[in-house]
C-alpha positions as CSV (number, residue, x, y, z in Angstrom):
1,X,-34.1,-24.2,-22.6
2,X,-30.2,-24.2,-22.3
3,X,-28.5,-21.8,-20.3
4,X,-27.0,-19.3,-23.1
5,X,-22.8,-17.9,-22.8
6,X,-22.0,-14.7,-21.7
7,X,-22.0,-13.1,-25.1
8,X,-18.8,-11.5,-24.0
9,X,-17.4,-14.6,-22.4
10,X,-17.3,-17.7,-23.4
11,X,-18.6,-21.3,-22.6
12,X,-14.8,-22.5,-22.2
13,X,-12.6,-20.7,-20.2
14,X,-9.3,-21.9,-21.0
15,X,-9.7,-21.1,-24.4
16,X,-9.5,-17.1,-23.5
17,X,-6.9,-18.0,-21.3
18,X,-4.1,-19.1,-23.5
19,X,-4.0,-15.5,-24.8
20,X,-4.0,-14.1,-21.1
21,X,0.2,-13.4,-20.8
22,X,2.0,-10.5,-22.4
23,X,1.8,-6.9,-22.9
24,X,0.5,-4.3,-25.4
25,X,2.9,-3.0,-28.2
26,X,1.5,0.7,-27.9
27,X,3.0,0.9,-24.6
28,X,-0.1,1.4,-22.9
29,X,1.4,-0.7,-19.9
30,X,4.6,1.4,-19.5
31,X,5.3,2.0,-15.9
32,X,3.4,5.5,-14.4
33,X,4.3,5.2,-10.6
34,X,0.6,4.7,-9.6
35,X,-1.4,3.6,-12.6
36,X,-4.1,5.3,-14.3
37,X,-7.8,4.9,-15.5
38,X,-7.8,2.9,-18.9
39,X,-10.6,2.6,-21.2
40,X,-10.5,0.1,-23.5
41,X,-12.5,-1.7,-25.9
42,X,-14.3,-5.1,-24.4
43,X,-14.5,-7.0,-27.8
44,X,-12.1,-10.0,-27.9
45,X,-10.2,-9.6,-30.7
46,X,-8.8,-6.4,-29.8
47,X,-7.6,-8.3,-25.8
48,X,-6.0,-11.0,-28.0
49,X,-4.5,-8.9,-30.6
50,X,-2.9,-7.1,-27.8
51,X,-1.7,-9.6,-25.8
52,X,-0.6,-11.8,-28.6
53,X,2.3,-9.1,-29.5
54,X,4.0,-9.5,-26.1
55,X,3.4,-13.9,-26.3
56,X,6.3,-15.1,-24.0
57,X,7.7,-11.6,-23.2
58,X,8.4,-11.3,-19.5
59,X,6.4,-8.2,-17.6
60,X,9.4,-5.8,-16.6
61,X,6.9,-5.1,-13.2
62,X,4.4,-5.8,-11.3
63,X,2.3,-2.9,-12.5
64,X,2.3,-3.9,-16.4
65,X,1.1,-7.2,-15.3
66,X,-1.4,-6.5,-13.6
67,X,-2.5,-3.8,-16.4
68,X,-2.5,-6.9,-19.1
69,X,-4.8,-9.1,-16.4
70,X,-7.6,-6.6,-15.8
71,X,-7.4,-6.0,-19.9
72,X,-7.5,-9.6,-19.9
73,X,-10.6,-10.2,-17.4
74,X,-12.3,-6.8,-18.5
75,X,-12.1,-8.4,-22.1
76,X,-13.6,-11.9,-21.1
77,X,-16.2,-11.0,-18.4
78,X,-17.9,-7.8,-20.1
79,X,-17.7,-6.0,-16.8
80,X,-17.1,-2.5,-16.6
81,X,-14.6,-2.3,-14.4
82,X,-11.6,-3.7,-12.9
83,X,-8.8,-2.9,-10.3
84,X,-6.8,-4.0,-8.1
85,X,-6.8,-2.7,-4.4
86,X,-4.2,-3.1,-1.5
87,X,-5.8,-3.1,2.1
88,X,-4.1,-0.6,4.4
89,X,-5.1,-0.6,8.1
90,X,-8.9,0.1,7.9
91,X,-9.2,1.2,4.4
92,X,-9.5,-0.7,0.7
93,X,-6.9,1.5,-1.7
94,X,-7.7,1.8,-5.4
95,X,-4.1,0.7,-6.5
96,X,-4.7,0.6,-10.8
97,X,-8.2,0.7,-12.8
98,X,-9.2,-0.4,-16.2
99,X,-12.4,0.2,-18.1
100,X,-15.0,2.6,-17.2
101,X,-15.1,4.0,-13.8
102,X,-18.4,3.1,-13.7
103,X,-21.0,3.8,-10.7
104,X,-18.3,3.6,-8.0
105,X,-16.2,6.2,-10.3
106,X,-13.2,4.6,-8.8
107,X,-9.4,5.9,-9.6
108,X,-6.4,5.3,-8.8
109,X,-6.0,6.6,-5.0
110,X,-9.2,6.3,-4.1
111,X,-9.7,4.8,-0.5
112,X,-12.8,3.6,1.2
113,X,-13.8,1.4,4.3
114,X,-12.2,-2.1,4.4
115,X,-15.0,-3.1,7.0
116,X,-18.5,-2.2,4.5
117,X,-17.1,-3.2,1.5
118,X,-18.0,-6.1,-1.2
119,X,-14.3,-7.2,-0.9
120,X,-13.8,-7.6,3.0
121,X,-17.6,-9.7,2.6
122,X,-15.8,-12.1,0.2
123,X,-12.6,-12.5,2.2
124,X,-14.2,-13.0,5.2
125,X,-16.8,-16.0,3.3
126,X,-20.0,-14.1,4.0
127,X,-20.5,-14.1,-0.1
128,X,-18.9,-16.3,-3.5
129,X,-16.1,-14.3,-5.1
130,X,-18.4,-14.4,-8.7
131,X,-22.0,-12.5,-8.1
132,X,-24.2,-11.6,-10.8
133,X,-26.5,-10.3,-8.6
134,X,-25.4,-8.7,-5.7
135,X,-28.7,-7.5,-4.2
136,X,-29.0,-11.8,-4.0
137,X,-26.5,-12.5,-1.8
138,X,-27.4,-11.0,1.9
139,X,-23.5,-9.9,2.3
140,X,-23.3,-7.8,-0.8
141,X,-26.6,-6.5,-0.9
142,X,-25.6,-4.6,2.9
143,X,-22.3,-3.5,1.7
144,X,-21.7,0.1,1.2
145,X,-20.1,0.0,-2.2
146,X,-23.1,-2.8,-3.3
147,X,-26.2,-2.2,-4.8
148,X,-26.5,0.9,-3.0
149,X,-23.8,2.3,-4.8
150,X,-25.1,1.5,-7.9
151,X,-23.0,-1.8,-8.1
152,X,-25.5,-4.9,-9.1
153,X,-22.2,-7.5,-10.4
154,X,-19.1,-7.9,-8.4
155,X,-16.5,-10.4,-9.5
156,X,-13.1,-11.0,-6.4
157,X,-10.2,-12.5,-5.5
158,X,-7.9,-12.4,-2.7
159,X,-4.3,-11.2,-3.3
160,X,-2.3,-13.3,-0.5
161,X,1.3,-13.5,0.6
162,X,3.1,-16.9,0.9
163,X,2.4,-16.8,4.6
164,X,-1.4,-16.1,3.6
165,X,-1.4,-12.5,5.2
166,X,-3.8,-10.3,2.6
167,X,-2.4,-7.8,0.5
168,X,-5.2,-6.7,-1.6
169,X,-7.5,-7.6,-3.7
170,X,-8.6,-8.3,-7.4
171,X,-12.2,-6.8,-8.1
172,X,-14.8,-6.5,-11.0
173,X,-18.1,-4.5,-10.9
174,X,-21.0,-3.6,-12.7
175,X,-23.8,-1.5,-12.8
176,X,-25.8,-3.9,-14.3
177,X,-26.8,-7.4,-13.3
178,X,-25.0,-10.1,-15.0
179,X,-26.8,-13.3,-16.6
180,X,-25.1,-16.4,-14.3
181,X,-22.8,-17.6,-16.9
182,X,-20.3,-15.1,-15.6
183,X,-19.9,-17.8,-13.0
184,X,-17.3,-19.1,-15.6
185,X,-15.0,-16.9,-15.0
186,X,-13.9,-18.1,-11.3
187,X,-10.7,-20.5,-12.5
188,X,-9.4,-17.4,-14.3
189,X,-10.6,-14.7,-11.7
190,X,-8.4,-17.0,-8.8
191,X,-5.8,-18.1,-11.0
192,X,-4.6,-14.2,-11.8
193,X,-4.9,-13.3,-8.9
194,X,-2.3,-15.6,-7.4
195,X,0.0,-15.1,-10.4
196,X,-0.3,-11.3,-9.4
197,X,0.1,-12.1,-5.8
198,X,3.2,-13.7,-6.6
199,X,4.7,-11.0,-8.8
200,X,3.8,-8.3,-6.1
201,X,5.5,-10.6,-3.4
202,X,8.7,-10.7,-5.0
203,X,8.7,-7.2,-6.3
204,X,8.3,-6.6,-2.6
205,X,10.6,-8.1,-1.6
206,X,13.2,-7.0,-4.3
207,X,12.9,-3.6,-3.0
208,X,13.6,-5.1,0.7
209,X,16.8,-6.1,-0.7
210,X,17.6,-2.4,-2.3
211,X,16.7,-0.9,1.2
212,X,19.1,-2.9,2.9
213,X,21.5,-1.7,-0.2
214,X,20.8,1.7,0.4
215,X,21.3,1.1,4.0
216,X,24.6,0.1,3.4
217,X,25.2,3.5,1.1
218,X,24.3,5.7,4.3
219,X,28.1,5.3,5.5
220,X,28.7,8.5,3.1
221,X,26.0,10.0,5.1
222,X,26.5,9.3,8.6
223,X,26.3,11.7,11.6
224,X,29.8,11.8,13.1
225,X,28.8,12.2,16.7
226,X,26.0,9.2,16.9
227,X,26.4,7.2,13.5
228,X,23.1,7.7,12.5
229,X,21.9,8.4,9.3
230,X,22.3,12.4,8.6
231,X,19.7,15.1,7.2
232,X,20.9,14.8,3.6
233,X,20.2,10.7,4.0
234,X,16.6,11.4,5.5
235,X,15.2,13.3,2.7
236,X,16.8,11.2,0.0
237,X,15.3,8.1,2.1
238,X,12.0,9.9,2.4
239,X,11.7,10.6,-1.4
240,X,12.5,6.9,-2.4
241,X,9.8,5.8,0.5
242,X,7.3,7.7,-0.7
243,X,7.6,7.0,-4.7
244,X,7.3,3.0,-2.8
245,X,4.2,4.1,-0.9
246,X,2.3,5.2,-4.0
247,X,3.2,2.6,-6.1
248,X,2.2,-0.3,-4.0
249,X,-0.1,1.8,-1.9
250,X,2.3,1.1,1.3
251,X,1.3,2.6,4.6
252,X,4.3,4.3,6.6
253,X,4.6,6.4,9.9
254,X,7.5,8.9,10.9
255,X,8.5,9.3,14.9
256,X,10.2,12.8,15.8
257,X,11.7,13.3,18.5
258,X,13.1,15.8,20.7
259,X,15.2,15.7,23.6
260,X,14.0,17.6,26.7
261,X,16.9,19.8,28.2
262,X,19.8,19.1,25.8
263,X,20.6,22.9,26.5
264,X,20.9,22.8,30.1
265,X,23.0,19.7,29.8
266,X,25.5,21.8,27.8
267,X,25.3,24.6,30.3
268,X,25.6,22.9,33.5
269,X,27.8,19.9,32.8
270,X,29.5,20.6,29.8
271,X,29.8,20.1,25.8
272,X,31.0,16.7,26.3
273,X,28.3,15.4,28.8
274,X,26.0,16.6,25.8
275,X,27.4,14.9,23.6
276,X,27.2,11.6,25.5
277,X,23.3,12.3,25.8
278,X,23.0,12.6,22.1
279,X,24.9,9.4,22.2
280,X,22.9,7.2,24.5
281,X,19.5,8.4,22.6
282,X,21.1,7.4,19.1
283,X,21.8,4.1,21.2
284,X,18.5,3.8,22.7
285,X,16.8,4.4,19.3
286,X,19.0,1.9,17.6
287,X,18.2,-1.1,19.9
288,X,14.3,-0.6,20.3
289,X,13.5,0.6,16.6
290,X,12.3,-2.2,14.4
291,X,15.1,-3.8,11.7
292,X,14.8,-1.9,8.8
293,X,13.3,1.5,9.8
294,X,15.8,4.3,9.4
295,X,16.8,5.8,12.0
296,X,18.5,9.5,11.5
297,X,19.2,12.8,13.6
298,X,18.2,15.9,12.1
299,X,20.5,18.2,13.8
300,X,20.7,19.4,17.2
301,X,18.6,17.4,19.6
302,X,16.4,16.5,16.9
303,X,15.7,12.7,15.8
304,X,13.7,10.9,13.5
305,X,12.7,7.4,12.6
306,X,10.6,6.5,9.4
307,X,8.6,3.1,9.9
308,X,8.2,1.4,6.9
309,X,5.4,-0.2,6.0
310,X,3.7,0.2,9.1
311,X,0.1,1.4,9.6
312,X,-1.1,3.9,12.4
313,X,-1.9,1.6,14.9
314,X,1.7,-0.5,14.4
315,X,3.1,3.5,14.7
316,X,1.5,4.2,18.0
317,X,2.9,0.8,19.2
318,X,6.2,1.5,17.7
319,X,5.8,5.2,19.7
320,X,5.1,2.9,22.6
321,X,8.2,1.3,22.3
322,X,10.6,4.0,21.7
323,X,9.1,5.8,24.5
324,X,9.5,3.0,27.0
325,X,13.5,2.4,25.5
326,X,14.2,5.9,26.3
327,X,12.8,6.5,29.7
328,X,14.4,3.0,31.3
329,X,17.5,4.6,30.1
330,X,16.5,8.0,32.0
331,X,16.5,10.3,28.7
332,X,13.5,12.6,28.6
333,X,12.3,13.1,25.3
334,X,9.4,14.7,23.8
335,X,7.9,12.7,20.7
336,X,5.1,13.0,17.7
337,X,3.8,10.6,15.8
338,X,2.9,11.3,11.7
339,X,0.9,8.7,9.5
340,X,1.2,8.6,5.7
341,X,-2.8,9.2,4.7
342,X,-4.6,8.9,1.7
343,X,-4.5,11.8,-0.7
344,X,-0.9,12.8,1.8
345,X,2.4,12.0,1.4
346,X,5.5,11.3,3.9
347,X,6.2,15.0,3.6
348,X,2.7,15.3,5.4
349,X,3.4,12.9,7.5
350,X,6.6,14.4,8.3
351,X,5.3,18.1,9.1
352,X,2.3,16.0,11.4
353,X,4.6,14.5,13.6
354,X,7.2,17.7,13.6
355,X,4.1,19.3,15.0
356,X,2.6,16.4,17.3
357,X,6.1,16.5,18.8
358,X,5.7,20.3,19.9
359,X,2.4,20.3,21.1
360,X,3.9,17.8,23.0
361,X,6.6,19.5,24.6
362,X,5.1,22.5,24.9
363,X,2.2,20.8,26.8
364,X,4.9,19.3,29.2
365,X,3.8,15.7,28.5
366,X,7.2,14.5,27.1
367,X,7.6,11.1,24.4
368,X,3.8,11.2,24.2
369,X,2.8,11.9,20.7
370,X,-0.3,14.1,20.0
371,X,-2.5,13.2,16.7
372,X,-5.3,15.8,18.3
């Protein structure tokens, strides 16, 4: 007997397709920061009805593509649910949903562990990126969010940067098995993700560009005595860092620091010889932070440097670094380290460090951070 379609995908893929671009007139992919779980119905007509009103209509970001593409491959493969993730350090970030959250009763936010998941399995080749029966592939069938989560389909795709460095993913499951004509769907599945991948590069690296604009603002906010960026700078820079971090589910790290005997400096040898301490730490900081961080004093002999797009362990190194610049210039300092979590923010990450910095100092191991 012949192999039967998908009844909610059919025999030829290119015909769904054609209908695949554009964006729903009801405004259901208006912009929200950080996405949110859609339902939405799975029958064709309604996919191509929507996507038909926005035919040839560029997406104004990479978040309302994306929303159309899982409508789009939600519509044609008859899974419940899809998302995309962003791979942060050790952990798998639910970046946007669409459908039903299903057995995983995934949302936006949601982390788990890159290492035991379908997706990491698929990257690394140990299973196909289409499975319609994940308890049949020995990868997927050991994977913590596979059939022992209740997930028996799984549907992937890399997102990848031009250099190939991984970014996220694009993922489909199911609580039920799926009959093996969903195999169709891998031409599309691949295809979307790359034209995703793209868009999220260049987004990316549109908002390099407005850093390095903003960078070039801080002149209105520069600390007299050290030309680094002031207090007022830091938290506007913060705020716009964070609304970055949870829209493409960024990691970032803050570095305070503190100098060590900035008092007695003043006391012993002067105002002056103070100020030329401040001075050579601002310099110090300046040559052995990476391009691109900001770099700011917080008043007194407080600094602080927020690391953007950098994970805990390229903090600790950056910590390392800092640390190393400032005691081959003979400036003690005492130093903290705080790492934008999931379900925190950089104000969190802020406080950490602020009080990794302290234990620090109080402990008398100064520019050693503390994440005890």
């Amino acid at each position: 007997m012949d192999e039967q379609p998908h009844p909610r995908y059919p025999r030829h893929p290119a015909s769904a397709s054609t209908t695949g671009g554009g964006d729903s007139s009801d405004g259901s992919a208006s912009d929200s920061g950080t996405g949110s779980t859609e339902a939405v119905s799975t029958g064709h007509n309604t996919a191509e009805r929507d996507t038909a009103s926005g035919d040839g209509i560029a997406f104004p970001d990479f978040l309302s593509a994306a929303r159309a593409t899982l409508a789009r491959l939600h519509a044609d493969s008859g899974l419940q649910l899809w998302m995309i993730t962003r791979v942060v350090g050790d952990e798998q970030l639910v970046l946007l949903t669409h459908g039903h959250r299903g057995p995983l009763n995934a949302a936006p936010g949601q982390a788990r562990a890159w290492q035991s998941s379908l997706c990491q399995a698929m990257v690394a080749g140990g299973g196909p990126s289409i499975a319609p029966n994940t308890a049949q592939v020995g990868a997927y069938a050991q994977a913590a969010d596979g059939p022992r989560a209740g997930v028996h389909a799984y549907a992937g795709a890399p997102l990848r940067g031009v250099r190939g460095e991984l970014l996220g993913t694009v993922r489909g499951v199911d609580g039920r098995a799926q009959p093996p004509a969903l195999q169709h769907l891998h031409p599309q599945l691949h295809l979307s993700a790359r034209l995703l991948a793209t868009v999220l590069v260049l987004e990316l690296q549109a908002h390099q560009q407005q850093r390095r604009t903003e960078r070039a603002q801080i002149a209105a906010g520069v600390d007299a005595l050290t030309d680094l960026a002031n207090r007022r700078v830091w938290d506007q820079s913060l705020t716009r860092e964070e609304a970055r971090c949870q829209r493409y589910g960024q990691p970032a790290c803050v570095v305070v620091l503190d100098l060590d005997g900035l008092k007695q400096v003043n006391d012993t040898r002067g105002h002056a010889a103070g100020d030329a301490l401040l001075r050579a730490c601002a310099r110090q900081l300046r040559e052995h932070a990476r391009a691109g961080d900001l770099i700011a004093r917080l008043g007194g002999d407080e600094f602080a440097v927020l690391l953007i797009a950098c994970d805990e362990r390229g903090g600790r190194a950056e910590l390392a670094r800092l640390r190393a610049g400032l005691a081959a210039a003979g400036i003690a300092a005492s130093a903290g380290l705080g790492v934008r979590r999931s379900g925190g923010d950089l104000a969190a990450a802020w406080h950490e460090a602020d009080a990794a910095m302290y234990r620090s100092k109080h402990a008398g191991r100064a520019g050693r951070s503390d994440l005890s």
